[in-house]
DOBATOR-470349 format. One line per field, with one value per atom (N, C-alpha, C, CB): atom name; x, y, z; chain; residue number from 1; residue in three letters. Coordinates in steps of 0.1 Angstrom, whole numbers. Glycine has a CB too. Example, Ala and Ser with C-alpha at 12.3 -4.5 7.8 and 13.67 -1.06 7.14 Angstrom:
# DOBATOR-470349
atom = N, CA, C, CB, N, CA, C, CB
px = 132, 123, 132, 113, 128, 137, 129, 141
py = -57, -45, -33, -45, -22, -11, 0, -6
pz = 78, 78, 78, 90, 71, 71, 79, 57
chain = A, A, A, A, A, A, A, A
n = 1, 1, 1, 1, 2, 2, 2, 2
res = ALA, ALA, ALA, ALA, SER, SER, SER, SER
END
This chain:
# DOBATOR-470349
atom = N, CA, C, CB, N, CA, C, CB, N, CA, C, CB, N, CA, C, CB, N, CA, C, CB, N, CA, C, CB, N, CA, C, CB, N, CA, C, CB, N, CA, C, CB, N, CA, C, CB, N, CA, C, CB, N, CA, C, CB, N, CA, C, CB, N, CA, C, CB, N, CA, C, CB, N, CA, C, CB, N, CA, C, CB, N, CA, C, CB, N, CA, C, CB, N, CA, C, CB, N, CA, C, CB, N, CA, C, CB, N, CA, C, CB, N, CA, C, CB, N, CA, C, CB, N, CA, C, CB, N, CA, C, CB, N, CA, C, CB, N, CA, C, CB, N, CA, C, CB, N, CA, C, CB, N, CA, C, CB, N, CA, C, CB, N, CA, C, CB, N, CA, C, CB, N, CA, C, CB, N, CA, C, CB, N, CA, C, CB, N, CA, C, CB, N, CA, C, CB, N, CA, C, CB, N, CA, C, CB, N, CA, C, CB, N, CA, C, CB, N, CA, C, CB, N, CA, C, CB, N, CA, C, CB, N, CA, C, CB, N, CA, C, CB, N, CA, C, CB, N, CA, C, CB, N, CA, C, CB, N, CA, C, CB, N, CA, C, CB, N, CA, C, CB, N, CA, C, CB, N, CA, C, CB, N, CA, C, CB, N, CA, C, CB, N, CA, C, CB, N, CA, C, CB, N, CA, C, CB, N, CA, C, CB, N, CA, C, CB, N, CA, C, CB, N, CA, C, CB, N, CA, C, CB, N, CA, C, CB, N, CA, C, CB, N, CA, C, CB, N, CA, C, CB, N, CA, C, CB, N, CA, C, CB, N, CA, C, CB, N, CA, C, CB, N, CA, C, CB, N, CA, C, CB, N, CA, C, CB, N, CA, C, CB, N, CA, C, CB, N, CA, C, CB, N, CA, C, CB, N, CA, C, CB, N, CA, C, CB, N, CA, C, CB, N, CA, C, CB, N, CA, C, CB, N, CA, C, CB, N, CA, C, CB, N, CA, C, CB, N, CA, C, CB, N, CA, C, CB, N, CA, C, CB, N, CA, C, CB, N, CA, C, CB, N, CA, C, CB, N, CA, C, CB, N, CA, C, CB, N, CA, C, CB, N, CA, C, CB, N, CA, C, CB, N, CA, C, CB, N, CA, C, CB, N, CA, C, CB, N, CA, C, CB, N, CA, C, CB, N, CA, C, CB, N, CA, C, CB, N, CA, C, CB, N, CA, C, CB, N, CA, C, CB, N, CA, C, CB, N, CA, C, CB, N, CA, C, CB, N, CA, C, CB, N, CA, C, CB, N, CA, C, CB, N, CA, C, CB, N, CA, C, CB, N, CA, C, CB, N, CA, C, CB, N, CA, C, CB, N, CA, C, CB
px = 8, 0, 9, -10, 5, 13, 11, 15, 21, 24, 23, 34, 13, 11, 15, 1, 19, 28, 41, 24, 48, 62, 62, 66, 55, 58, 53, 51, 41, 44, 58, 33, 64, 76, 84, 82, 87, 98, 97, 103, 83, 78, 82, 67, 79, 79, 103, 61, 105, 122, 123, 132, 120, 125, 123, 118, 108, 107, 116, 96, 115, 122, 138, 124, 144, 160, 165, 160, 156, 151, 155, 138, 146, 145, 157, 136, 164, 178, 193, 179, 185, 198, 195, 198, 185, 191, 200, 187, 208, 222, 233, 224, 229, 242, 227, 252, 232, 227, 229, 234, 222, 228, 225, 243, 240, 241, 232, 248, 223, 207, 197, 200, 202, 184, 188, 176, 195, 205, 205, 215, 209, 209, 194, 216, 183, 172, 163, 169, 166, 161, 167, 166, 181, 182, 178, 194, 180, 173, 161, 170, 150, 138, 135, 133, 139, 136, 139, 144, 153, 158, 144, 173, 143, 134, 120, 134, 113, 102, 106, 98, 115, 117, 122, 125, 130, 129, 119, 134, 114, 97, 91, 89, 85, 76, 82, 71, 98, 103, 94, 102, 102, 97, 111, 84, 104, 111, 119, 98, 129, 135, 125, 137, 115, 106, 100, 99, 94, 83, 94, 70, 105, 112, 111, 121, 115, 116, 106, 120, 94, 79, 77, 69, 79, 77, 86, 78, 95, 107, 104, 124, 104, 93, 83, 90, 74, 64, 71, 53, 76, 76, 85, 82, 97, 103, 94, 109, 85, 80, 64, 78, 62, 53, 58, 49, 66, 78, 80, 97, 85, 88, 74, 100, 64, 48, 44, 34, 41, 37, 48, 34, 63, 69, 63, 86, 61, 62, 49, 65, 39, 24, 28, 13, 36, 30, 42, 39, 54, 58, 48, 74, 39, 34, 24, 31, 15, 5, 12, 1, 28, 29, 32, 39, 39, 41, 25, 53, 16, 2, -1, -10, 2, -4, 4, -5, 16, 24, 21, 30, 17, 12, -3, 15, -12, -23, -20, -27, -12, -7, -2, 4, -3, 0, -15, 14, -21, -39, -39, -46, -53, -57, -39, -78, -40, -29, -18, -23, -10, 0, -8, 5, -22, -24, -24, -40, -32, -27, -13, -31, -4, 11, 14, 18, 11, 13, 16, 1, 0, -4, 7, -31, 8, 12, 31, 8, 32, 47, 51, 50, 38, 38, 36, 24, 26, 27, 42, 17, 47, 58, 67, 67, 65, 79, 75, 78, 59, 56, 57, 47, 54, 62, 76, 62, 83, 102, 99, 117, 92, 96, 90, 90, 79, 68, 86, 52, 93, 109, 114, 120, 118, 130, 121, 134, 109, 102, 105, 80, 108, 107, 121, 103, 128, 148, 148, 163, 140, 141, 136, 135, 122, 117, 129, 105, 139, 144, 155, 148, 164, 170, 167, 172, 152, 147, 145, 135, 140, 140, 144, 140, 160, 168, 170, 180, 172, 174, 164, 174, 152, 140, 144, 127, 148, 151, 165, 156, 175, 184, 180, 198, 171, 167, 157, 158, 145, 143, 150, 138, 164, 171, 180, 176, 179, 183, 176, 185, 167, 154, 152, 137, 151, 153, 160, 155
py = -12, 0, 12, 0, 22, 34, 41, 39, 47, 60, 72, 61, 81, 93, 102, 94, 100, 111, 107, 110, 100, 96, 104, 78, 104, 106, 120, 96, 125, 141, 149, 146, 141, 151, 147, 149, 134, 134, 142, 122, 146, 161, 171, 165, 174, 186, 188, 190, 180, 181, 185, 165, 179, 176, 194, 162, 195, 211, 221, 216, 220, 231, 229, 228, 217, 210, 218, 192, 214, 222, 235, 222, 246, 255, 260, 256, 259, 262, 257, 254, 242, 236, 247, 215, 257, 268, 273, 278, 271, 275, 272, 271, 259, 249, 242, 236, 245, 239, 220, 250, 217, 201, 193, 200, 195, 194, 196, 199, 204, 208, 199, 223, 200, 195, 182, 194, 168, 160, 157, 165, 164, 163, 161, 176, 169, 171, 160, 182, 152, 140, 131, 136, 130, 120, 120, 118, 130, 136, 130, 149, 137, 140, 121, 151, 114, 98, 90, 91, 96, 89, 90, 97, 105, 107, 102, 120, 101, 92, 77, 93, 71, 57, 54, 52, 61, 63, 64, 72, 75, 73, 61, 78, 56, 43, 33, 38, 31, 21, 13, 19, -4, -15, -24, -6, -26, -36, -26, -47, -29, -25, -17, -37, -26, -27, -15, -36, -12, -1, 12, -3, 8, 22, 30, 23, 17, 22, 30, 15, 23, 28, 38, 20, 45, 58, 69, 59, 60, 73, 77, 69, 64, 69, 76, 65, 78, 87, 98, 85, 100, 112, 122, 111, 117, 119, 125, 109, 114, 119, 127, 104, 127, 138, 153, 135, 155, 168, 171, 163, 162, 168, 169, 159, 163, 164, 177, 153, 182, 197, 205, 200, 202, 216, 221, 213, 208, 209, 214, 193, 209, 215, 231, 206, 234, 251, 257, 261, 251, 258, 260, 256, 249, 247, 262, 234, 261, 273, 285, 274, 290, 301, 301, 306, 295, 302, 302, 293, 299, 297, 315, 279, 314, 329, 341, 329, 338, 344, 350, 338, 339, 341, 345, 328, 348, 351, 367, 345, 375, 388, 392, 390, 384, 384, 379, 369, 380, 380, 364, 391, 359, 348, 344, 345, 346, 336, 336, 343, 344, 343, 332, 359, 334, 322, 308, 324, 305, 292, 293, 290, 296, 295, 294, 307, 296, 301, 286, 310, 281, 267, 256, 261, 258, 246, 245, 250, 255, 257, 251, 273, 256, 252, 236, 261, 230, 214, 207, 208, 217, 211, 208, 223, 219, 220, 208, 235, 206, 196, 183, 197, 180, 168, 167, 166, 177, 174, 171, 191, 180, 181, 168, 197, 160, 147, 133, 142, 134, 129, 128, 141, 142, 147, 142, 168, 138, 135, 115, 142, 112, 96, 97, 89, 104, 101, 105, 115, 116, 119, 110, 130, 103, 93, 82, 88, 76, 66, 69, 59, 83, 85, 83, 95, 90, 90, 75, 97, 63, 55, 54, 49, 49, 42, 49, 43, 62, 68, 62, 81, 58, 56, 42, 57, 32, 18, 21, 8, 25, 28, 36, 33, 45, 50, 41, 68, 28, 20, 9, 19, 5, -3, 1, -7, 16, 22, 23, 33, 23, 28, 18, 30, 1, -10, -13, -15
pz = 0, 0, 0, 12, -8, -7, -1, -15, 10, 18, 14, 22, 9, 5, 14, 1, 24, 36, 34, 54, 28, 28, 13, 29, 3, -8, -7, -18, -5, -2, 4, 8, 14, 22, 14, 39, 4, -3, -15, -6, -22, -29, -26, -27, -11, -10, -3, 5, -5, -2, -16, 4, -27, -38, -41, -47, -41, -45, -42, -40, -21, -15, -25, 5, -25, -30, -41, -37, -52, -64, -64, -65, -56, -56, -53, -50, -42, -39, -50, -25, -56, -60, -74, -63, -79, -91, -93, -93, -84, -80, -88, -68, -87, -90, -101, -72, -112, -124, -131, -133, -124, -128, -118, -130, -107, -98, -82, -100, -86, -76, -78, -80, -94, -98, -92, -118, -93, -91, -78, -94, -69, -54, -48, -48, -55, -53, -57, -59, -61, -67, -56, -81, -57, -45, -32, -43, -26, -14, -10, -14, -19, -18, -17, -31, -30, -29, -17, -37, -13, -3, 10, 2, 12, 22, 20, 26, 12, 8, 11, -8, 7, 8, 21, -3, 33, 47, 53, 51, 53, 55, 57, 45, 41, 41, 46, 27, 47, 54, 42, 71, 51, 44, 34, 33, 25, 16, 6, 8, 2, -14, -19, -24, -24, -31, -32, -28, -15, -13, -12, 3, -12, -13, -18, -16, -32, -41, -49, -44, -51, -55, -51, -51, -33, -29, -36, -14, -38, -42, -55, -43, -66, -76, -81, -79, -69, -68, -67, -58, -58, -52, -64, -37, -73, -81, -94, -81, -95, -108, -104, -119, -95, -91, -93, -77, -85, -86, -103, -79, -108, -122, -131, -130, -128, -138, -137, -133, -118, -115, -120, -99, -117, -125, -140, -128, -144, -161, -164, -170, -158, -155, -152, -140, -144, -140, -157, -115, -163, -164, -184, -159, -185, -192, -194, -189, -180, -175, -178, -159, -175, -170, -185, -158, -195, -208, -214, -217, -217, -223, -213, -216, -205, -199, -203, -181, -209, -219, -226, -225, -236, -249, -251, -255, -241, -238, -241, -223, -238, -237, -251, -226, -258, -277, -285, -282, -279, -284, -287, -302, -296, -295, -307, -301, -317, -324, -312, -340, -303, -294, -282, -289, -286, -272, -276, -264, -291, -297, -296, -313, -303, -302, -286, -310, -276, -263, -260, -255, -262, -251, -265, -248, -277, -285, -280, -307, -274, -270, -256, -270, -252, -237, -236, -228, -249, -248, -249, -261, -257, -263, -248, -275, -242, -227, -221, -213, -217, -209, -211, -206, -227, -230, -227, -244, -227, -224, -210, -227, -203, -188, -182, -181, -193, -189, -187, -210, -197, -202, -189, -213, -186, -179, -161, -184, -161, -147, -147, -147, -156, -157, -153, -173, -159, -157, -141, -170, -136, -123, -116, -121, -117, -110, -106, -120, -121, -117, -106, -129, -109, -96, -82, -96, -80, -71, -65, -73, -73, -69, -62, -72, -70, -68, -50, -81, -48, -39, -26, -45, -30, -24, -18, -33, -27, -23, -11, -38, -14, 2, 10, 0, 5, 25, 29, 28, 21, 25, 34, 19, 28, 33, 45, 24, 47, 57, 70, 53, 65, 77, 87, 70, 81, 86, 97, 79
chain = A, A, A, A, A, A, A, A, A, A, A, A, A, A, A, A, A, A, A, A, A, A, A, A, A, A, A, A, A, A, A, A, A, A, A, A, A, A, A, A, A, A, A, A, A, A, A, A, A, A, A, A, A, A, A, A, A, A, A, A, A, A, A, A, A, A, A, A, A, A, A, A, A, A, A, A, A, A, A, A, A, A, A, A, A, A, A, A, A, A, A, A, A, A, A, A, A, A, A, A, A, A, A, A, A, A, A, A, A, A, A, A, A, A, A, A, A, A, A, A, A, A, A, A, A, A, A, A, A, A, A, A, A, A, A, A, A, A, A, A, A, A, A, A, A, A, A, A, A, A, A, A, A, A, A, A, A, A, A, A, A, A, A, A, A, A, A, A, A, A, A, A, A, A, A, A, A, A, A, A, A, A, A, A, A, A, A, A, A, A, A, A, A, A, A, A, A, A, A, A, A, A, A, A, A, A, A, A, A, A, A, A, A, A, A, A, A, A, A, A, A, A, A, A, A, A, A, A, A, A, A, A, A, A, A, A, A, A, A, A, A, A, A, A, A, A, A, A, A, A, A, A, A, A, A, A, A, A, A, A, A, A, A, A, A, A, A, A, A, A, A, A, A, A, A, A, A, A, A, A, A, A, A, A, A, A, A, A, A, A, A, A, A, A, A, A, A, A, A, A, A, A, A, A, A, A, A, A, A, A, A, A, A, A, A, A, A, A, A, A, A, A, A, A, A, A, A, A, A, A, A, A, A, A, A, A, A, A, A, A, A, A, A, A, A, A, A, A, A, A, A, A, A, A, A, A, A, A, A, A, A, A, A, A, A, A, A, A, A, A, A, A, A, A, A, A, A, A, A, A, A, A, A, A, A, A, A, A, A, A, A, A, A, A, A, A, A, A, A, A, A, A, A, A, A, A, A, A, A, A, A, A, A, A, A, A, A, A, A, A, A, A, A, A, A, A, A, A, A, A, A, A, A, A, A, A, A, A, A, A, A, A, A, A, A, A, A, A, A, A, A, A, A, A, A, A, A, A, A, A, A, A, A, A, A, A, A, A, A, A, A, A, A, A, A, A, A, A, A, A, A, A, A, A, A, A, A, A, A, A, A, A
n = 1, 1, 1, 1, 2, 2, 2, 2, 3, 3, 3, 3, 4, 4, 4, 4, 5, 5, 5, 5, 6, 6, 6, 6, 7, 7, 7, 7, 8, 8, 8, 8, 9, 9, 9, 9, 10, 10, 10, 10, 11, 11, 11, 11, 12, 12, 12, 12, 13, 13, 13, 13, 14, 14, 14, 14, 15, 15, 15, 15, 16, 16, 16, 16, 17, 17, 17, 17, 18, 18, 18, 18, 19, 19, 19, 19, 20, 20, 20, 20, 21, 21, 21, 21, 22, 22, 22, 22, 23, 23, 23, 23, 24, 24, 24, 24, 25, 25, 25, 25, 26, 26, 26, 26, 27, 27, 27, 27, 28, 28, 28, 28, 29, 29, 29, 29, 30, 30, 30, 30, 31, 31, 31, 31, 32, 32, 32, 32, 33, 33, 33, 33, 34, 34, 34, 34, 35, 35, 35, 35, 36, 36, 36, 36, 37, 37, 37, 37, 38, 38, 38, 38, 39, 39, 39, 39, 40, 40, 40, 40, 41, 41, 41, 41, 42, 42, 42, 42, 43, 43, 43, 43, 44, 44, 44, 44, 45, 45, 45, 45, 46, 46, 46, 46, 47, 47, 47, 47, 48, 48, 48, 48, 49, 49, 49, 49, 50, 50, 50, 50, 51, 51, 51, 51, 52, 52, 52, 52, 53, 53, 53, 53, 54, 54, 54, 54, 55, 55, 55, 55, 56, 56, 56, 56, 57, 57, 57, 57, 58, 58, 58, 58, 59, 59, 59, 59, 60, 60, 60, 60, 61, 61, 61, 61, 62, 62, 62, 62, 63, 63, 63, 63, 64, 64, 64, 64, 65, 65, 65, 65, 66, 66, 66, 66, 67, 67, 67, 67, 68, 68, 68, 68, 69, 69, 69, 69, 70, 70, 70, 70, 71, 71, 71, 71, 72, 72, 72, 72, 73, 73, 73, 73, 74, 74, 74, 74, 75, 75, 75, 75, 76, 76, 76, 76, 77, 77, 77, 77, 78, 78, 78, 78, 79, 79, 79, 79, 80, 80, 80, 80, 81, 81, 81, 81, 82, 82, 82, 82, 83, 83, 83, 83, 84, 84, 84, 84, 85, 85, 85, 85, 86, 86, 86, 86, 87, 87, 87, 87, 88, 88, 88, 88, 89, 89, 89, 89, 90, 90, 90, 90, 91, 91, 91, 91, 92, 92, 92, 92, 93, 93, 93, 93, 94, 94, 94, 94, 95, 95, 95, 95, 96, 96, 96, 96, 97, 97, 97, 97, 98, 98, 98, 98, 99, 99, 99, 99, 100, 100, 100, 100, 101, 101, 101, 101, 102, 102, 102, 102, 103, 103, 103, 103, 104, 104, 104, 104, 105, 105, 105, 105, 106, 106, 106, 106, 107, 107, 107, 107, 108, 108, 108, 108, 109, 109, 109, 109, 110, 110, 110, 110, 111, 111, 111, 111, 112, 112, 112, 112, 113, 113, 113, 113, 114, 114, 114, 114, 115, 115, 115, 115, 116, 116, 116, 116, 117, 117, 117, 117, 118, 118, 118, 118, 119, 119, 119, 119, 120, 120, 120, 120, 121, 121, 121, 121, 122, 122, 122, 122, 123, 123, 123, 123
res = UNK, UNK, UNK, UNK, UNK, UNK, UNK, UNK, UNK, UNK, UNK, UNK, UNK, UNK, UNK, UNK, UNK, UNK, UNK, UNK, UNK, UNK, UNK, UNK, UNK, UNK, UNK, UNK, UNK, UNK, UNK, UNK, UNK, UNK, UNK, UNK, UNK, UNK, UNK, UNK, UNK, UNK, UNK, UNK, UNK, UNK, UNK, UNK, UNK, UNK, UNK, UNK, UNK, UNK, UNK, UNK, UNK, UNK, UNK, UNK, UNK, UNK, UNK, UNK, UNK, UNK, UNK, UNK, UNK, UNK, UNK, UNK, UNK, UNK, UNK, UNK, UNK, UNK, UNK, UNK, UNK, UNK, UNK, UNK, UNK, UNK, UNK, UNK, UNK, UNK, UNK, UNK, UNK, UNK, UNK, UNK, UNK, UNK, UNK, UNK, UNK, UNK, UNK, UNK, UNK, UNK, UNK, UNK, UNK, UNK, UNK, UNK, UNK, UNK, UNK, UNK, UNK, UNK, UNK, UNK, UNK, UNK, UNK, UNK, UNK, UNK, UNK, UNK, UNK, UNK, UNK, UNK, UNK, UNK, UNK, UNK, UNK, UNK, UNK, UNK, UNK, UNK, UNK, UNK, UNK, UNK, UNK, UNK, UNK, UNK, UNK, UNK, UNK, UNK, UNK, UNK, UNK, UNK, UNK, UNK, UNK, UNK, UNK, UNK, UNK, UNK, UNK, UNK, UNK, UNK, UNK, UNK, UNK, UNK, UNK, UNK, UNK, UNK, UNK, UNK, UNK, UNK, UNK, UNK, UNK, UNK, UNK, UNK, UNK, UNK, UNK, UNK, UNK, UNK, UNK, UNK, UNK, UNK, UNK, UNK, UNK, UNK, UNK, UNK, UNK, UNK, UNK, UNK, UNK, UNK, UNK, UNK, UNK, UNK, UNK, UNK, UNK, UNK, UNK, UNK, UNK, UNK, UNK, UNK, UNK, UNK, UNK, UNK, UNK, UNK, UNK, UNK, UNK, UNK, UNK, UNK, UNK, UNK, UNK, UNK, UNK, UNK, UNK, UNK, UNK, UNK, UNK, UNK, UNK, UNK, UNK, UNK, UNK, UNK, UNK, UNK, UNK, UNK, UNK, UNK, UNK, UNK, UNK, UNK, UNK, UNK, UNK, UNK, UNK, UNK, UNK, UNK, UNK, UNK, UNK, UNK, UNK, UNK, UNK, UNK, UNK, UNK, UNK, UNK, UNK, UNK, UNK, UNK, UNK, UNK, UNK, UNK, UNK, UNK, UNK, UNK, UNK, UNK, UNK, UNK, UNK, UNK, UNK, UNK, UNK, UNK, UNK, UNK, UNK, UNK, UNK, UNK, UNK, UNK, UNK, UNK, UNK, UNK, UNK, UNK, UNK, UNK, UNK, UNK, UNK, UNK, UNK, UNK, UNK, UNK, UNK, UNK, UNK, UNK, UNK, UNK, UNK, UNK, UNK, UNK, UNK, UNK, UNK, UNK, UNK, UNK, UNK, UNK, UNK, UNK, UNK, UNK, UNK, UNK, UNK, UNK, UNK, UNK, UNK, UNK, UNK, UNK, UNK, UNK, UNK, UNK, UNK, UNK, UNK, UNK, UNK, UNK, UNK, UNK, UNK, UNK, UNK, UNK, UNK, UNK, UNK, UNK, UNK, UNK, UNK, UNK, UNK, UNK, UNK, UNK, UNK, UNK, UNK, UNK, UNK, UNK, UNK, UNK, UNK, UNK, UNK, UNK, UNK, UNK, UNK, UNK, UNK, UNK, UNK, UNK, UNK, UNK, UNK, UNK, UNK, UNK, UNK, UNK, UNK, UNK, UNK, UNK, UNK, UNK, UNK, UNK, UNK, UNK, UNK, UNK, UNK, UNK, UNK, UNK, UNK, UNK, UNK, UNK, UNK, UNK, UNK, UNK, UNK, UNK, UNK, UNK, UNK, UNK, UNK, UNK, UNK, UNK, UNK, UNK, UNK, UNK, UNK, UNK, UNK, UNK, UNK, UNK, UNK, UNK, UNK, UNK, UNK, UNK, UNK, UNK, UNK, UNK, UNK, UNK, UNK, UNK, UNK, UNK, UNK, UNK, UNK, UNK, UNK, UNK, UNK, UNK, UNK, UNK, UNK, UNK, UNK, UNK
END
């Protein structure tokens, strides 16, 4: 069964992580993944298994809503360029969220992986 309080705090690490790791380009986003998994998969405790699964969540949750707002904020962009800048707005904005839909799966697997040793830690 999944821990949705293990997987929100390892959300909400990954966000705060994030946020700070702008800093360090790469390297933030990176740390912010492992973190955040680790602490979801600590949390739920348990098997490898459920570590891992929380850390997955929690990974690819973080990167769906980034890609969702950053999707919103350009469409609200292009909203300020009348209706053709608002078609073009949201078809641009699909485009990011598909990359950023990519770039949440490669995060997820970090996270796992991160999720399965703070499971095996927690033990």
């Amino acid at each position: 069964m999944t821990d949705w309080q293990a997987v929100f705090v390892g959300f909400v690490v990954i966000t705060v992580v994030g946020i700070v790791g702008l800093a360090f380009p790469g390297l933030g986003q990176l740390t912010a993944g492992l973190l955040g998994g680790f602490v979801a998969g600590y949390l739920a405790g348990g098997s490898l298994a459920s570590g891992f699964w929380h850390g997955l969540l929690a990974g690819a949750l973080g990167g769906l809503i980034g890609g969702l707002l950053v999707w919103v904020a350009v469409s609200i962009v292009g909203l300020t360029l009348g209706p053709v800048g608002a078609g073009l707005g949201a078809a641009i904005g699909a485009g990011i969220f598909a990359i950023a839909a990519v770039v949440a799966i490669i995060m997820a697997l970090e996270s796992a992986v991160a999720g399965a040793i703070g499971a095996a830690v927690s033990d």
